[in-house]
N, C-alpha and C positions, 0 to 999 in steps of 0.2 A: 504494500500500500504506500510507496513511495508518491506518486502523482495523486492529487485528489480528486475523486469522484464523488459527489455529491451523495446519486444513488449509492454506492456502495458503503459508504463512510453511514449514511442511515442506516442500510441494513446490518452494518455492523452497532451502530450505537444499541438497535431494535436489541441484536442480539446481546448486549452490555460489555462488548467488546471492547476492552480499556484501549487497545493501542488505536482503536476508531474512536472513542471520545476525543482519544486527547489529540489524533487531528484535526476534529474538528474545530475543538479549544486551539490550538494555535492557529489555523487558516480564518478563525472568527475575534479572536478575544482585542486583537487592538482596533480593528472595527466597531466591536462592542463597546468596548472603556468608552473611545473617543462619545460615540453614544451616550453614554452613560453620565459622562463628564460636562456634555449639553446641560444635563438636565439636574445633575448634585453639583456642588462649588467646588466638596471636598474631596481630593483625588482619592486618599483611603477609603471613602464612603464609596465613593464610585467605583473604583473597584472590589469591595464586598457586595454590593449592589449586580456586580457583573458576574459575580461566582457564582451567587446564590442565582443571578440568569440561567446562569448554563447547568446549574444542577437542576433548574425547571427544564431546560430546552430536553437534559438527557433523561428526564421522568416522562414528560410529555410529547417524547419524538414522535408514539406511536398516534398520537394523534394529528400528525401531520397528514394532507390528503393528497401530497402530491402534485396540489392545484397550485400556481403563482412558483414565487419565488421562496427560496426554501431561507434565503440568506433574510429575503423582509419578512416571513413567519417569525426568525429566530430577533430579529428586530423588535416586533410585535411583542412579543415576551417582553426582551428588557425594557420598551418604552412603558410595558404592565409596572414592570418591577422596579420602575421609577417613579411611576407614580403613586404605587403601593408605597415605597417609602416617605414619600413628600406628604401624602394623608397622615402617615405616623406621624410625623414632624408635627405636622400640623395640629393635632390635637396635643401633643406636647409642649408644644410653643405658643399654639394660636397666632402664628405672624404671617399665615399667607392670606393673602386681602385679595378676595375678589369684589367685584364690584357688579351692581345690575347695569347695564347697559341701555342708554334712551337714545342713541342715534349708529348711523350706520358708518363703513369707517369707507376710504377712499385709500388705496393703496396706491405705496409709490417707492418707488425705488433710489435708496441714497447715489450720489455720484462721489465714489471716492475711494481711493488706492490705495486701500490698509489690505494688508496682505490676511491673509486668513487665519491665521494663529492669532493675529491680535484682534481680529473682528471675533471671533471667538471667546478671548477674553471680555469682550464687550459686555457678548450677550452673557457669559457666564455672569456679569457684575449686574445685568439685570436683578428687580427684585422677582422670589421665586416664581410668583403668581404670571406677571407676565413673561420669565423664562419660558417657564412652563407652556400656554399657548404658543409662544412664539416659537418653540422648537416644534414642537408637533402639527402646526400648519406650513409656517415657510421650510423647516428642516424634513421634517417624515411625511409630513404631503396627508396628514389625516383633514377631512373636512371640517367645517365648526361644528355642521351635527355630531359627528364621529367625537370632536373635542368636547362638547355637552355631555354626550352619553358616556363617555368614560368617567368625564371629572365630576359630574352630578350636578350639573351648574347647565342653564338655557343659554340656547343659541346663542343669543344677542348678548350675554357675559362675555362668550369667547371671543366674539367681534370686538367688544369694547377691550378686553383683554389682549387682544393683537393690535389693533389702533395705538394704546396706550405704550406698549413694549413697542411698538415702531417709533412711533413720537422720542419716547424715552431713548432708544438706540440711537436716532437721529441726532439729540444732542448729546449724547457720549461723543457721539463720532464726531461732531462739530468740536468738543472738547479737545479730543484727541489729535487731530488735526493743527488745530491752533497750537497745542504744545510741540506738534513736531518740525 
């Protein structure tokens, strides 16, 4: 099992085949963290955040159907197990603010040359709530419905919640700019 094979590396995970978990863990795991790392601040967290992933992806392979992409199922999982963790947070701290939303938002795209490790840092410095939205529609491509029904929050929160984390990024990035 030198080259990987998607199918075959499944059917050995299926079978609890340790030398097929663990390549699936390294052709997936810095894929995942970077994931992961969207969506927690803290690199340790996010990486136990990413373990406990893959000990879900290798409990629940068999329930993979074959249908789509196998790499955005294993996605699906850790964007679960990020947001499982951020509700933890969340009744422990009570600091993620979401807000009702009374208007619609108009998208738009900043102009400007930060390379991606620092834009990244940006949104990491977002606060969590509009991290949160903002990684799951502009990053993973989920809908607002999709973002509603997961996070327990209506449509128009997550609209207001993406508006606001653009707004917010916009002046980081104008921030960051000026210092450079």
């Amino acid at each position: 099992m030198s080259q990987f094979n998607v199918h075959s590396i499944i059917e050995g995970c299926l079978n609890n085949n340790r030398q097929a978990q663990q390549q699936l863990y390294q052709h997936y795991a810095d894929l995942m963290l970077g994931l992961c790392i969207r969506y927690i601040k803290a690199k340790p967290q996010a990486e136990e955040i990413m373990i406990g992933g893959f000990m879900k992806v290798f409990d629940k392979i068999g329930s993979f159907r074959q249908e789509g992409s196998f790499e955005g199922w294993i996605k699906r999982l850790m964007v679960n197990e990020c947001l499982m963790y951020l509700r933890k947070e969340k009744k422990h701290k009570n600091d993620l603010e979401i807000e009702i939303a009374y208007h619609e938002i108009t998208p738009s795209q900043p102009d400007t040359g930060l390379e991606a490790g620092e834009l990244l840092k940006l949104i990491k410095s977002l606060p969590e709530g509009y991290r949160t939205v903002f990684n799951m529609y502009a990053i993973e491509g989920y809908s607002h419905k999709e973002i509603a029904k997961t996070l327990g929050i209506n449509e128009g929160t997550s609209k207001s919640q993406l508006s606001k984390a653009r707004k917010h990024l916009k002046e980081l990035i104008k921030k960051y700019e000026h210092l450079s």
